[in-house]
C-alpha positions as CSV (number, residue, x, y, z in Angstrom):
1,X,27.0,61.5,93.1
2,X,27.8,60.5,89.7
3,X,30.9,57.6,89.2
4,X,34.0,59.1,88.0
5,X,33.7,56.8,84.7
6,X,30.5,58.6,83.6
7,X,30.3,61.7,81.3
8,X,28.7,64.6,82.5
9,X,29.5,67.3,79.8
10,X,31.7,67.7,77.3
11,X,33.3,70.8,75.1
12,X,32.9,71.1,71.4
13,X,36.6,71.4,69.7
14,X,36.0,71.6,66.2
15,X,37.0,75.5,66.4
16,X,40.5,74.1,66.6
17,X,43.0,72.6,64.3
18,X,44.6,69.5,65.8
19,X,42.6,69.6,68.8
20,X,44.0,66.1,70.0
21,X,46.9,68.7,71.3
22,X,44.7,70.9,73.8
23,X,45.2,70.6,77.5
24,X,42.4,71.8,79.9
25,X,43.8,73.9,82.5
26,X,40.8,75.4,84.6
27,X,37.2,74.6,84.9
28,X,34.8,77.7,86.0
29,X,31.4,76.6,87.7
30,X,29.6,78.6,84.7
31,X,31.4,75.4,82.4
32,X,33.7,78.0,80.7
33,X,36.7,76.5,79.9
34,X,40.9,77.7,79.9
35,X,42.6,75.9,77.4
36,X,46.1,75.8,75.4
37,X,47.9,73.9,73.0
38,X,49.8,71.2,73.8
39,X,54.1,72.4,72.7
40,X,53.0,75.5,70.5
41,X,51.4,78.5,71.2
42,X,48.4,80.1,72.7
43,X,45.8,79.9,75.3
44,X,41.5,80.4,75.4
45,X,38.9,80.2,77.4
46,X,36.0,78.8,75.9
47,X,32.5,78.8,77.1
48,X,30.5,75.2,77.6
49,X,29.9,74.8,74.4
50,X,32.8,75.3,72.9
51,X,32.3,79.1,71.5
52,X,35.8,81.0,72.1
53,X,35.5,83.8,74.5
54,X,38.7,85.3,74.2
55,X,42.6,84.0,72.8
56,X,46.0,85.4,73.3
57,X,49.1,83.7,71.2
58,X,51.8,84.2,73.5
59,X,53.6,81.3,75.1
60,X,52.1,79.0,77.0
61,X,53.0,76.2,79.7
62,X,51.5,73.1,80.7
63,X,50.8,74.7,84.0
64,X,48.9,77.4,84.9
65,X,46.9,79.3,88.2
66,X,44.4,81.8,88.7
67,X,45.0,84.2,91.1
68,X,43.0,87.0,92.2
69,X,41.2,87.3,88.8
70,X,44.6,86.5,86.8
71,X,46.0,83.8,84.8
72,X,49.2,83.1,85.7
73,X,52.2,80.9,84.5
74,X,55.3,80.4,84.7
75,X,55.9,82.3,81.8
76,X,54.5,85.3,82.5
77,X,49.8,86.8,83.3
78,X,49.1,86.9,80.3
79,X,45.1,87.8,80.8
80,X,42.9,89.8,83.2
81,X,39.5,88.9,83.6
């Protein structure tokens, strides 16, 4: 097992403005990544490297859960997948 102080992989964010704002909020074991922005709107996934799989500009919180193939927050699902 690798140390928890060792990079393993990371995403490439140069498809987004002001990407110091993005907040990961689910890993998928194929590396794909659900993201959002950090007070604004809008939420992605991503695949591993980086390439934007699908976006939707509603509002966003800095929590979210998937549940039964749906994102959910505690604004409202906002994506099936």
């Amino acid at each position: 097992m690798e140390t928890p102080d060792k990079v393993i992989w990371s995403w490439d964010l140069s498809n987004f403005r002001n990407n110091s704002k993005i907040i990961p909020y689910h890993l998928f074991e194929n590396g794909d990544l659900i993201i959002g922005k950090f007070e604004t709107k809008g939420i992605y996934r991503i695949d591993k490297f980086g390439n934007i799989i699908w976006r939707n500009n509603g509002l966003n919180h800095h929590w979210i859960d998937i549940e039964k193939n749906k994102i959910v927050s505690t604004v409202e699902p906002i994506k099936e997948d």
